[in-house]
Backbone bond lengths (Angstrom), bond angles and torsions (degrees), N, CA, C in turn:
res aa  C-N    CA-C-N  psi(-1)  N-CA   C-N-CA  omega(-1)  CA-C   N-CA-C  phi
1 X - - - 1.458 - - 1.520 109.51 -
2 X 1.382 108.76 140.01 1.677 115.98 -160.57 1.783 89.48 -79.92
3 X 1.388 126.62 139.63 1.548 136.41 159.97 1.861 103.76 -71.26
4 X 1.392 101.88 131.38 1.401 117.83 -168.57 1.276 100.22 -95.71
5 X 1.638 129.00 92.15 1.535 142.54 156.32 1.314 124.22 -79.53
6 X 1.248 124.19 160.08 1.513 120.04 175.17 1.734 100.20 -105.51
7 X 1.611 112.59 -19.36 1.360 112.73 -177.62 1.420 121.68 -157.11
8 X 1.445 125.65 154.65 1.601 125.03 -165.94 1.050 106.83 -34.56
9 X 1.443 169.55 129.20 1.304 134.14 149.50 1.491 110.33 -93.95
10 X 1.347 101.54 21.17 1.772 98.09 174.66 1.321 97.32 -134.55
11 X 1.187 131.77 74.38 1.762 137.90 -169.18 1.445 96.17 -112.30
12 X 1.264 113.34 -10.86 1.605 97.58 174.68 1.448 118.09 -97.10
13 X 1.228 99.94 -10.58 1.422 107.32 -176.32 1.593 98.38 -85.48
14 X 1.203 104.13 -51.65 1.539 101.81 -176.97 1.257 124.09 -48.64
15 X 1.700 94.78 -48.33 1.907 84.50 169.21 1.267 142.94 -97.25
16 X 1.495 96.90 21.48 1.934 120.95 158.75 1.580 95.25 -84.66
17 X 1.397 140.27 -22.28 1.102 114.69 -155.41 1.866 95.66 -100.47
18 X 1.769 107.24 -35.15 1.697 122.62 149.25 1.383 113.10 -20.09
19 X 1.528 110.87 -70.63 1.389 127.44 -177.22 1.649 116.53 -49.20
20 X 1.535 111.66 -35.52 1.078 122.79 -139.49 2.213 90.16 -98.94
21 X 1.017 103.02 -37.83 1.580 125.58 168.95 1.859 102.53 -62.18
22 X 1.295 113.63 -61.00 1.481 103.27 -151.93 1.565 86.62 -82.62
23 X 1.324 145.06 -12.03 1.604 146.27 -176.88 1.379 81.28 -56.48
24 X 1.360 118.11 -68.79 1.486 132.30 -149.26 1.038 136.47 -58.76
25 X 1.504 120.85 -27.75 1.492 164.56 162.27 1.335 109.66 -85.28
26 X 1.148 123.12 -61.98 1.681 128.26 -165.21 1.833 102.99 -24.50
27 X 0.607 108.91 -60.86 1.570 114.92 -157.90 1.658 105.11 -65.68
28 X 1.180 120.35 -19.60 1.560 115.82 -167.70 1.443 91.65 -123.89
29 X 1.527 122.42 -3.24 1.477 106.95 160.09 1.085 106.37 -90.07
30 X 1.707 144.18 -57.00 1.303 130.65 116.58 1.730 119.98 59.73
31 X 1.563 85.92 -72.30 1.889 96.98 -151.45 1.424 87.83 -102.85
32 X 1.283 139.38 -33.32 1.376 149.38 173.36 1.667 119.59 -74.18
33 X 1.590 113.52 -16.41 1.284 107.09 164.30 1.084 122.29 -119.09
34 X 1.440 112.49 17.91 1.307 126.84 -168.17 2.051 128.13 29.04
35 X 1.476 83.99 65.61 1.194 105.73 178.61 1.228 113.77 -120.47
36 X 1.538 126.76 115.44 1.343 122.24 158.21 1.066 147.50 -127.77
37 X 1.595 116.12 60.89 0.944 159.07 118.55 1.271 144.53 -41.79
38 X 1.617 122.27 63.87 1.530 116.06 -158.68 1.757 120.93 -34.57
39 X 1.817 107.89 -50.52 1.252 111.03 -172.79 1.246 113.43 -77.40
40 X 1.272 129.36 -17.85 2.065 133.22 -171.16 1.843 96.69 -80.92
41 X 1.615 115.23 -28.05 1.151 113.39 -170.37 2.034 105.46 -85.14
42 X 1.021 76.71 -47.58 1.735 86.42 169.92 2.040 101.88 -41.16
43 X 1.227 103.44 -58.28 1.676 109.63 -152.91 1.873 78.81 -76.40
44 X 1.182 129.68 -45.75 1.454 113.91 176.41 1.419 138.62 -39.20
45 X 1.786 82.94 -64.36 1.695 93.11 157.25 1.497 121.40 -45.00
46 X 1.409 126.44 -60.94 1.211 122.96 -154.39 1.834 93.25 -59.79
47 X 1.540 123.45 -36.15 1.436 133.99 -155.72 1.723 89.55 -55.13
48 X 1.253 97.16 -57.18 1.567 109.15 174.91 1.482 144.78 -15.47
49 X 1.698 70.22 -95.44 1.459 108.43 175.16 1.767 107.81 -87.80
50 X 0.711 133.17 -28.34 1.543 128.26 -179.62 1.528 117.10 -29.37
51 X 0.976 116.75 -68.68 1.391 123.25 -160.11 2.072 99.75 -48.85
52 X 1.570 90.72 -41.68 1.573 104.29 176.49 1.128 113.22 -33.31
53 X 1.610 95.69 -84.69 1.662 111.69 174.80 1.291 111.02 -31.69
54 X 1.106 123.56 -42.55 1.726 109.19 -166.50 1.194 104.06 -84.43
55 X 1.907 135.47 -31.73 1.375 109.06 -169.04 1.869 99.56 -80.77
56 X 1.235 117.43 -3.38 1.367 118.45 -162.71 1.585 80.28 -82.65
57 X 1.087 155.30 -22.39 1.561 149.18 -119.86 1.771 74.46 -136.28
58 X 1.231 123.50 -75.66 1.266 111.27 -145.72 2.014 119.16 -93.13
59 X 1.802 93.26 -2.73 1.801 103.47 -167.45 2.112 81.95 -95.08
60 X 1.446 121.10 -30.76 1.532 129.43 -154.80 1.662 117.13 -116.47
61 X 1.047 118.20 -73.39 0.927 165.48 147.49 2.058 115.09 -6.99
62 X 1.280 109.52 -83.99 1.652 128.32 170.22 1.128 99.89 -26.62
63 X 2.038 117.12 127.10 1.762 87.54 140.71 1.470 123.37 -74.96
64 X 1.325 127.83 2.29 1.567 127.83 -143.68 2.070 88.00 -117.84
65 X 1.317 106.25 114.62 1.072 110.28 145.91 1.773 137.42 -91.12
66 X 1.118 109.59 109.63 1.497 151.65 -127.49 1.866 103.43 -139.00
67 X 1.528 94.71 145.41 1.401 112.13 169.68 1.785 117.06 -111.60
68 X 1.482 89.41 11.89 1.748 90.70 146.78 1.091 150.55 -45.55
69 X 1.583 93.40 -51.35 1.749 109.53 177.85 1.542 106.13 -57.32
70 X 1.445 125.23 -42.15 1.565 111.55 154.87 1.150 127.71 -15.17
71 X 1.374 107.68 -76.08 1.200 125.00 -170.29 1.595 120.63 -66.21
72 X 1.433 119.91 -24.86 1.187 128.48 157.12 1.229 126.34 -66.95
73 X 1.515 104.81 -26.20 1.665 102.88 165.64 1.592 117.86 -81.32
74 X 1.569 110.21 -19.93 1.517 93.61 162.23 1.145 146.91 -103.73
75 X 1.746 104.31 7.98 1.612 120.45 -176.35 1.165 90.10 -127.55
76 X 1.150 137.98 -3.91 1.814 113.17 174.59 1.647 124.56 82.82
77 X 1.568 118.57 7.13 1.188 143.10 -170.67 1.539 140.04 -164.33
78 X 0.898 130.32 106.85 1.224 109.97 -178.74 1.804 134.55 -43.01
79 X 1.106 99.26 116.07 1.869 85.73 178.68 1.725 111.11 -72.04
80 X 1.188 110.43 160.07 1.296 126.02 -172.30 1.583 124.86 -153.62
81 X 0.781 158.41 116.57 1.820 152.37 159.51 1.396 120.74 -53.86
82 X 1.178 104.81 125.44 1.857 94.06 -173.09 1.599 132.96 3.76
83 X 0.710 128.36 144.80 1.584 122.70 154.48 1.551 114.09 -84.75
């Protein structure tokens, strides 16, 4: 049974694990999209690849089973409350 949240409560993890993906890649997406621009490639990738990262983060990934991933399938983001 999915746990009923109003928000990620693991958003930091997720986006160390975000961080931890586009480090890894950056450079050969980079050379393959011919972008050189560290930060325009960053905001590309995520344009990209984002949606990825997150269902890989929240269908695999989460320890917290959660009725987020709902909600990520209908806004395109995880919601969250300040950090």
């Amino acid at each position: 049974m999915c746990k009923k949240v109003e928000y990620c409560i693991h958003l930091p993890l997720y986006l160390k694990f975000q961080g931890e993906i586009i480090e890894e890649h950056l450079d050969s997406y980079m050379y393959f999209r011919h972008i050189t621009d560290r930060m325009a490639a960053i905001i590309s990738f995520i344009d990209e690849y984002g949606w990825l990262m997150r269902e890989c983060w929240c269908k695999k990934t989460c320890p917290e089973v959660c009725d987020i991933w709902e909600e990520t399938i209908k806004f395109g983001h995880l919601k969250h409350k300040e950090l």
